[in-house]
C-alpha positions as CSV (number, residue, x, y, z in Angstrom):
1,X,-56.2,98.9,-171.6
2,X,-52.8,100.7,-172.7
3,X,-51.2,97.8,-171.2
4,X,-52.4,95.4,-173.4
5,X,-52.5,97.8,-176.8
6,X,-49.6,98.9,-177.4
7,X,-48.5,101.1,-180.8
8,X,-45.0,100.3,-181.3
9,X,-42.8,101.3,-184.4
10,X,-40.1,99.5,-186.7
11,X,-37.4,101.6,-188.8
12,X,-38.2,100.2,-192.5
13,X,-35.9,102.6,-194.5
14,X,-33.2,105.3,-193.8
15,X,-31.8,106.2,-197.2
16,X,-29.4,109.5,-198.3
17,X,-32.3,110.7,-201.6
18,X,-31.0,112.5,-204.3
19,X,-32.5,115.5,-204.4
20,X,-31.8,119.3,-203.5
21,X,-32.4,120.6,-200.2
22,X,-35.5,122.3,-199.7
23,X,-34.1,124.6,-197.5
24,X,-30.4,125.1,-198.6
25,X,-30.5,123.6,-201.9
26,X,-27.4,121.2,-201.5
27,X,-27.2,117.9,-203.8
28,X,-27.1,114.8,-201.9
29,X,-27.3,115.5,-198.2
30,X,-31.1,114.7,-197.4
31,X,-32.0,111.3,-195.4
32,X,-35.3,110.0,-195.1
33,X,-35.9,107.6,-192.5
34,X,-39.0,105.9,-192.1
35,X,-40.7,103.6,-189.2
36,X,-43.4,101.6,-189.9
37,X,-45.9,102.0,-187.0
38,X,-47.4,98.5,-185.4
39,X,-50.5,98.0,-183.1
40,X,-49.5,95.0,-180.8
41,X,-52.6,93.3,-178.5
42,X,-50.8,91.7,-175.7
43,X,-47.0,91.5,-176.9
44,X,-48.3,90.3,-179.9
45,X,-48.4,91.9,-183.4
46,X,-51.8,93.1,-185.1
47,X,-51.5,95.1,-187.7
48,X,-50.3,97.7,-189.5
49,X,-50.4,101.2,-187.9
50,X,-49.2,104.2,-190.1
51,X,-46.0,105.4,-190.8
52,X,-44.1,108.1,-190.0
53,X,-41.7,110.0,-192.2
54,X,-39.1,112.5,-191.8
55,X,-36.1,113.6,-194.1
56,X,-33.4,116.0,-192.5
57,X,-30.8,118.1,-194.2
58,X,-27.4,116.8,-193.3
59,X,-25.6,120.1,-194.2
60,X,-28.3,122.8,-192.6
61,X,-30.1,120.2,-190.4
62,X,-34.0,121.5,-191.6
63,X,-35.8,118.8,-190.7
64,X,-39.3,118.1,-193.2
65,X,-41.9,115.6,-191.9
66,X,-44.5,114.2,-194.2
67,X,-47.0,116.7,-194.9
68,X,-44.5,119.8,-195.5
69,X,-42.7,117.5,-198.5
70,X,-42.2,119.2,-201.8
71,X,-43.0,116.8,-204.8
72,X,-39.1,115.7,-204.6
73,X,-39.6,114.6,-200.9
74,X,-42.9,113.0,-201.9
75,X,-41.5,111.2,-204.8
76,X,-38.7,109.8,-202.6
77,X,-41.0,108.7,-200.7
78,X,-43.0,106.9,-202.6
79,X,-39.6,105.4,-204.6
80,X,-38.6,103.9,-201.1
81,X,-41.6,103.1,-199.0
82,X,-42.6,99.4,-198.6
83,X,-45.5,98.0,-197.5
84,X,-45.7,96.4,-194.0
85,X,-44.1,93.2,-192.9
86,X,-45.8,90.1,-193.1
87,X,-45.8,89.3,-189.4
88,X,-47.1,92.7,-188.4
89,X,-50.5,91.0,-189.5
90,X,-49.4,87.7,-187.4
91,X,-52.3,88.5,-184.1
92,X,-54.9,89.8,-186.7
93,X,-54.6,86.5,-189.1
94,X,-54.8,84.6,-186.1
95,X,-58.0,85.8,-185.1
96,X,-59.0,85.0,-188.9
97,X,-57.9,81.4,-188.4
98,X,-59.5,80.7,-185.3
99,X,-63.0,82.1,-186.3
100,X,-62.4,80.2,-189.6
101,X,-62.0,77.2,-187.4
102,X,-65.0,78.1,-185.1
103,X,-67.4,78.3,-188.1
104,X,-66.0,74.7,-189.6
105,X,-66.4,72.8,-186.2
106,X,-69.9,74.7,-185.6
107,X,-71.0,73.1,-189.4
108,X,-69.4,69.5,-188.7
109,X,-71.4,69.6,-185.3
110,X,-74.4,70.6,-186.9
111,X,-73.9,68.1,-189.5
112,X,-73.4,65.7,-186.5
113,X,-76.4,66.8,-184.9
114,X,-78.6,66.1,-187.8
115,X,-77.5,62.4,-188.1
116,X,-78.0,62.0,-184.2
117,X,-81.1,63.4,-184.4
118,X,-83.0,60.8,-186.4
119,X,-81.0,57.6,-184.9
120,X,-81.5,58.4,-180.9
121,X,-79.3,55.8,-179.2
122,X,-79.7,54.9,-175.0
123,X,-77.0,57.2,-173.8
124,X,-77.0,60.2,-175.6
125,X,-77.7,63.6,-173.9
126,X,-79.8,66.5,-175.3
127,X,-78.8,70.1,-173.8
128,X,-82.0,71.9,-174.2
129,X,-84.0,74.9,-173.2
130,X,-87.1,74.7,-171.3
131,X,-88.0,78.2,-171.6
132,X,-86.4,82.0,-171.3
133,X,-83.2,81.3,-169.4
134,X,-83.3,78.0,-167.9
135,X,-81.8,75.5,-169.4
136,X,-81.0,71.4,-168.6
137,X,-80.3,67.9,-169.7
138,X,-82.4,65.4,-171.0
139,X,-80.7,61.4,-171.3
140,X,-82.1,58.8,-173.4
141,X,-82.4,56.1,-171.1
142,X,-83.8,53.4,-173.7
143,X,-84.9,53.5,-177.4
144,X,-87.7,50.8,-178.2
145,X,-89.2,50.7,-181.3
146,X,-90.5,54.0,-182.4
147,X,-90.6,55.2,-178.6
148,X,-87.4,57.4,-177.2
149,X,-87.5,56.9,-173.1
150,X,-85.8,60.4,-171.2
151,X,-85.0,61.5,-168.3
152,X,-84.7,64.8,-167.3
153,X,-81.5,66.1,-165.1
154,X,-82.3,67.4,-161.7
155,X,-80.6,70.7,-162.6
156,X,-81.3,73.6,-164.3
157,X,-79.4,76.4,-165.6
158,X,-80.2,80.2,-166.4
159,X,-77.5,80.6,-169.4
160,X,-76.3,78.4,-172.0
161,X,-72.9,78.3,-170.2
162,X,-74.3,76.1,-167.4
163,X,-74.3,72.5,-169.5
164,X,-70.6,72.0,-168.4
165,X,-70.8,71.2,-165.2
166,X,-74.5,69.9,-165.5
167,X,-73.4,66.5,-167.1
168,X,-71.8,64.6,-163.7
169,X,-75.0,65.6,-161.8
170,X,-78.2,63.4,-161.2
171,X,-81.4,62.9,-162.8
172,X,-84.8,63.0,-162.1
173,X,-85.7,59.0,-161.5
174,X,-89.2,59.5,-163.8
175,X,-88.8,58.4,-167.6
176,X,-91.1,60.1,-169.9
177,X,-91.7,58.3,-173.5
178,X,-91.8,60.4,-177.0
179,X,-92.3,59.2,-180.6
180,X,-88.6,59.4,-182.3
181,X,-90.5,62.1,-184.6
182,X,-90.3,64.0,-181.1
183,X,-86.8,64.6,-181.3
184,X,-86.5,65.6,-184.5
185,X,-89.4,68.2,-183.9
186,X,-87.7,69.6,-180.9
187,X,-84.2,69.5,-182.4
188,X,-85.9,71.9,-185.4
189,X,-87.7,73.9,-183.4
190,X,-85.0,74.8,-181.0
191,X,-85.7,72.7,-178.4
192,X,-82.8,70.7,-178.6
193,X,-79.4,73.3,-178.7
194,X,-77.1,70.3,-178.8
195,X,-76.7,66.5,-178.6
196,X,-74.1,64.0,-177.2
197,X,-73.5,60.7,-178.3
198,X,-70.5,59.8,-175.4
């Protein structure tokens, strides 16, 4: 998995302060540098990560990181941090959008789904679930009246998954006839998971 998450790091700032030396007291001669850490999920930014924050002495080379800074150092700090670059967020807003996007095309086929349901045309195909783990394929063969004819595809599946490559295969030769009201009632119970009107 460290492969494919990687933490990798940025230099944001790297700025003489004015302050006095902690260690030697000298004006002027302290430089804060600080990297702005990154998590990236395969080569691609996620998020923000954490910084990490040093100053050094330039004239007696004491080195301070974050949590040994004086109120000068920590003021400095604060004076000169920024917050993290936009495109450090780039793999997590992805993410957002697609599962934005999942949710709106799961409502429009739902919506979809609810008009097919009351207007079964010859043609369309119900995936639906039998029982526990076995799913298959029903095909309106004919619509007459108020009577909906199906048949029922010669192959079942045990997960959900399985309707792909179910569509291309054969079905059973025997047409079975239910009320229009029929598919409704299955489509709210369950019954039905999906339709297709192609």
């Amino acid at each position: 998995m460290t492969l494919f998450v990687q933490i990798n790091k940025r230099l944001v700032a790297d700025s003489i302060i004015n302050i006095h030396c902690p260690n030697c007291n000298t004006a002027g001669v302290v430089q804060m540098v600080i990297y702005q850490k990154y998590a990236n999920v395969f080569f691609v930014p996620w998020m923000p990560a954490g910084k990490d924050v040093l100053a050094k002495c330039n004239n007696c080379s004491a080195v301070f990181i974050k949590k040994q800074f004086n109120d000068g150092l920590k003021q400095s700090y604060k004076d000169i941090k920024k917050g993290a670059a936009w495109w450090m967020y780039s793999g997590l807003t992805f993410a957002l959008l697609l599962i934005v996007f999942a949710v709106y095309m799961g409502i429009q086929g739902e919506k979809e789904n609810e008009i097919l349901v009351l207007a079964p045309e010859q043609g369309h195909v119900y995936d639906v679930k039998l029982e526990d783990k076995v799913f298959t394929l029903l095909k309106v063969t004919a619509v007459k009246g108020d009577s909906v004819y199906l048949v029922q595809n010669q192959y079942a599946s045990d997960d959900y998954s399985g309707f792909n490559g179910m569509r291309d295969k054969p079905y059973s030769s025997d047409v079975h006839a239910v009320p229009k009201k029929q598919i409704k009632d299955w489509y709210d119970s369950g019954f039905i998971r999906n339709i297709h009107a192609d």
